[in-house]
FIKOLZA-1660 file (N, C-alpha, C; in steps of 0.1 Angstrom, whole numbers, plus 5000, padded with zeros to 4 digits):
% residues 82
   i   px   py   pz ch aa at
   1 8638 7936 4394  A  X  N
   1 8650 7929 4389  A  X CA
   1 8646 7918 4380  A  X  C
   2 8653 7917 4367  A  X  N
   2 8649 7908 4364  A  X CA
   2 8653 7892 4370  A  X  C
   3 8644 7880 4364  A  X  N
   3 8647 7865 4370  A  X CA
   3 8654 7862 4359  A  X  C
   4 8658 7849 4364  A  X  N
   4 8667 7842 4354  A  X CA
   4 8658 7834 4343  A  X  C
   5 8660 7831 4330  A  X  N
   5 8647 7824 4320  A  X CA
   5 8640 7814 4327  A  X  C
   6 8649 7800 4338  A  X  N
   6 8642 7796 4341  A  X CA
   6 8634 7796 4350  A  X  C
   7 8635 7807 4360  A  X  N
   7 8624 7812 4370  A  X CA
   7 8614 7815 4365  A  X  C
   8 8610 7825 4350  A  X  N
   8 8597 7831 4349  A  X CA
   8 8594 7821 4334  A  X  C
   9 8602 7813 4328  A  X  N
   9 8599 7806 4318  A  X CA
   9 8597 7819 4307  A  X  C
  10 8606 7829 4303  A  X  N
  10 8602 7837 4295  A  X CA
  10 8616 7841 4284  A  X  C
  11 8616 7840 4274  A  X  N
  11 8631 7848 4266  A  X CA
  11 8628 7864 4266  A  X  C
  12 8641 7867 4263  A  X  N
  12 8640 7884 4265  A  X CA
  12 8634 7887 4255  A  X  C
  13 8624 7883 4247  A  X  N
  13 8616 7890 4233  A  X CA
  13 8607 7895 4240  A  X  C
  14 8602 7889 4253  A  X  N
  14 8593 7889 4262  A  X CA
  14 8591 7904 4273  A  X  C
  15 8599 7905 4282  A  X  N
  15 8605 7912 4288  A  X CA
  15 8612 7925 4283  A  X  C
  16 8605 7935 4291  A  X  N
  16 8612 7945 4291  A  X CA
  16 8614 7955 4302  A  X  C
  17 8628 7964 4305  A  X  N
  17 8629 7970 4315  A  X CA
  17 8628 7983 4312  A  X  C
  18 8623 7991 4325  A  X  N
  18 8619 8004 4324  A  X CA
  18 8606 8009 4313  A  X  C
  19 8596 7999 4315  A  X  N
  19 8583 8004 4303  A  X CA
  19 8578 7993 4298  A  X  C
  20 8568 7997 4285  A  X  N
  20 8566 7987 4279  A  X CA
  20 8568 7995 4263  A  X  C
  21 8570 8007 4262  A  X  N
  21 8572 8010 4248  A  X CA
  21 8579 8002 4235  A  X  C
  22 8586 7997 4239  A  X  N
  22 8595 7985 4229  A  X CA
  22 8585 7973 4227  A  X  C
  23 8578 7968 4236  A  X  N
  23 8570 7958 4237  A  X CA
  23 8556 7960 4233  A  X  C
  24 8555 7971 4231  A  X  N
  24 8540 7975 4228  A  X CA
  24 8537 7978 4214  A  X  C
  25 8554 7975 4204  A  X  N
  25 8557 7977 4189  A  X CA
  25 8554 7964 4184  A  X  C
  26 8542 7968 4169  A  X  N
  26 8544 7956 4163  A  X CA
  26 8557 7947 4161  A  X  C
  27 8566 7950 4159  A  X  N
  27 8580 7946 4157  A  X CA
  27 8594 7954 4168  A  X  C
  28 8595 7948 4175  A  X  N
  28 8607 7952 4187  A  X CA
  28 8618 7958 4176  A  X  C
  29 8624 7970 4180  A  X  N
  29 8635 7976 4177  A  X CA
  29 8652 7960 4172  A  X  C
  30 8651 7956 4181  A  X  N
  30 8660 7950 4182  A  X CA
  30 8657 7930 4171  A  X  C
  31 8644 7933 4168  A  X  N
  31 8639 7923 4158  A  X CA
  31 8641 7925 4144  A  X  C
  32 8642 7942 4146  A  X  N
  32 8643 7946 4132  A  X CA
  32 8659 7945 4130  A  X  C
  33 8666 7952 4136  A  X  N
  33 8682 7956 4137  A  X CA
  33 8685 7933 4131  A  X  C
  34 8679 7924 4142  A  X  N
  34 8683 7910 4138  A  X CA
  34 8683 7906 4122  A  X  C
  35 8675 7915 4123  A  X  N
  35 8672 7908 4100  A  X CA
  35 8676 7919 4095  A  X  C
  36 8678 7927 4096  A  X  N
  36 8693 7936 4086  A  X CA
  36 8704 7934 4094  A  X  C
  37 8712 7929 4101  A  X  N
  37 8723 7931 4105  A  X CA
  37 8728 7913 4098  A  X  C
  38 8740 7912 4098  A  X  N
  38 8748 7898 4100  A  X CA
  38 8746 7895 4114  A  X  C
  39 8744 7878 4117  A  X  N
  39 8749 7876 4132  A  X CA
  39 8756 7883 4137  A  X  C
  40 8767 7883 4135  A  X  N
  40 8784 7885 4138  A  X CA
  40 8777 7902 4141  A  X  C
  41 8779 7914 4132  A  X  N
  41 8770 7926 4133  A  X CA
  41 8758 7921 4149  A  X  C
  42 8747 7917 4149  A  X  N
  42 8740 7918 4158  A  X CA
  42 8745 7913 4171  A  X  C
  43 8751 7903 4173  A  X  N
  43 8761 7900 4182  A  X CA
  43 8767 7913 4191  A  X  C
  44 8773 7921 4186  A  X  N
  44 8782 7930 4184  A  X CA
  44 8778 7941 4193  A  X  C
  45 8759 7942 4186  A  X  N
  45 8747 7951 4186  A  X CA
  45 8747 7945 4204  A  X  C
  46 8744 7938 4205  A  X  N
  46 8739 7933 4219  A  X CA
  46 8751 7939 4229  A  X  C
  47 8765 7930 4226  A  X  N
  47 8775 7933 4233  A  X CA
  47 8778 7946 4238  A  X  C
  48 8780 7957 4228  A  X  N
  48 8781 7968 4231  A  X CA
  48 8771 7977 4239  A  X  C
  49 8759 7966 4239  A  X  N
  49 8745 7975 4250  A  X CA
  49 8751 7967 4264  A  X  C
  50 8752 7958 4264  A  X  N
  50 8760 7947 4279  A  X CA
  50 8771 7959 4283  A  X  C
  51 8780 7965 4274  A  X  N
  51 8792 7969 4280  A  X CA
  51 8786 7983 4287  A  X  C
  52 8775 7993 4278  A  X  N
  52 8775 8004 4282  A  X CA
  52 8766 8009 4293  A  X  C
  53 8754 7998 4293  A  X  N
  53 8747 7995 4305  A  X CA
  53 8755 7993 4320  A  X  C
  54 8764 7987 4318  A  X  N
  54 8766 7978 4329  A  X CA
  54 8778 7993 4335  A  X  C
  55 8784 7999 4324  A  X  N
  55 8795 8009 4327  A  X CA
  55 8786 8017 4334  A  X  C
  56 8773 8024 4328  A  X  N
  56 8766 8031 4335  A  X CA
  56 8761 8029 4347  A  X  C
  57 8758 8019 4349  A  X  N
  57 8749 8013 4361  A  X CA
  57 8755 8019 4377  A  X  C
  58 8746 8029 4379  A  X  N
  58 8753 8033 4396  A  X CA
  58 8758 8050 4391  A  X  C
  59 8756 8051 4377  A  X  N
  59 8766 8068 4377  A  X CA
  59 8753 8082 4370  A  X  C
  60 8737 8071 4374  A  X  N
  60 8726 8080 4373  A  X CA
  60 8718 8078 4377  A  X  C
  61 8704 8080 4377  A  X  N
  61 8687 8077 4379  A  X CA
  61 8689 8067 4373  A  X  C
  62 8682 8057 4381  A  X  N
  62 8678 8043 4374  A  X CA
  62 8688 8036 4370  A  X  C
  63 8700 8031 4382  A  X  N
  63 8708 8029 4383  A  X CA
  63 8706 8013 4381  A  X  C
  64 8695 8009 4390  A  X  N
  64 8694 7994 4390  A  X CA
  64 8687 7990 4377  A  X  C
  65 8675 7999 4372  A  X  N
  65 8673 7995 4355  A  X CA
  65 8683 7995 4346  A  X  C
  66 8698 8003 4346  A  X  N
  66 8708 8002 4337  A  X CA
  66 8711 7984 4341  A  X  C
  67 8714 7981 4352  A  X  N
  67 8720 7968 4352  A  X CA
  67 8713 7956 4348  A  X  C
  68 8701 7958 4354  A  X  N
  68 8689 7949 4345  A  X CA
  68 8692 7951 4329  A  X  C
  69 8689 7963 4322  A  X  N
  69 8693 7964 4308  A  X CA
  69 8705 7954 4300  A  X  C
  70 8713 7955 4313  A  X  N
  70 8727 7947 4307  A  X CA
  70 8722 7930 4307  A  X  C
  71 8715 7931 4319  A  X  N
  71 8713 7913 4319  A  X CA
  71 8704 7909 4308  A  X  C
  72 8693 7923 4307  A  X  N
  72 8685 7916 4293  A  X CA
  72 8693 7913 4281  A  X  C
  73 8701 7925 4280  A  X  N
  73 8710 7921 4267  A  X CA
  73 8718 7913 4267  A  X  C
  74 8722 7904 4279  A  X  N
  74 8729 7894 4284  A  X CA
  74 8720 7884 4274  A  X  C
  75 8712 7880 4283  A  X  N
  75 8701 7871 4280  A  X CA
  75 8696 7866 4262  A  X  C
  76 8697 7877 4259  A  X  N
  76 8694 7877 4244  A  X CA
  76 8706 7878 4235  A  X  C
  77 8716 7878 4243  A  X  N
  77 8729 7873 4236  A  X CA
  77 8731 7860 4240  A  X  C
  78 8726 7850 4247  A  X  N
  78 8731 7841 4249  A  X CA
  78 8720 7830 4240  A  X  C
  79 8703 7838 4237  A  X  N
  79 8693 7829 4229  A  X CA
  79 8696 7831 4216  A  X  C
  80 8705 7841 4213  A  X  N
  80 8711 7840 4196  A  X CA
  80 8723 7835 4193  A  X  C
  81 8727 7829 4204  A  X  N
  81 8741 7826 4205  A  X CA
  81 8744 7809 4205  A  X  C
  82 8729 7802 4215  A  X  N
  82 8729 7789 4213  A  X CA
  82 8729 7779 4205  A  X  C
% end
């Protein structure tokens, strides 16, 4: 499960759940989507991963990595948001 930033001292650019494939990219999926998108657009981008994670969470495999999912995209909506 993930900790909260100040437990492990880490932002979600950092972290990832279920693997390391995203993390193991010169450039994170979600770094690129930040510099073509508008704030407002990537905001949006995040939000809508928070809603569908979290809807999912409990209705497959890897029930507890969907809810983690949502908190990371929690998390990185709230460091582009500060």
């Amino acid at each position: 499960m993930l900790k909260s930033p100040s437990q492990n001292n880490t932002g979600a650019d950092s972290v990832q759940v279920g693997g390391s494939h995203y993390k193991d990219m010169p450039m994170q999926p979600w770094a690129v989507m930040q510099a073509v998108l508008s704030p407002e657009e990537f905001r949006g981008f995040l939000k809508g991963n928070i809603i569908k994670y979290s809807m999912r969470a409990g209705h497959k495999d890897g029930a507890l990595d969907d809810a983690d999912k949502a908190l990371h995209y929690a998390r990185k909506l709230g460091e582009v948001t500060e």
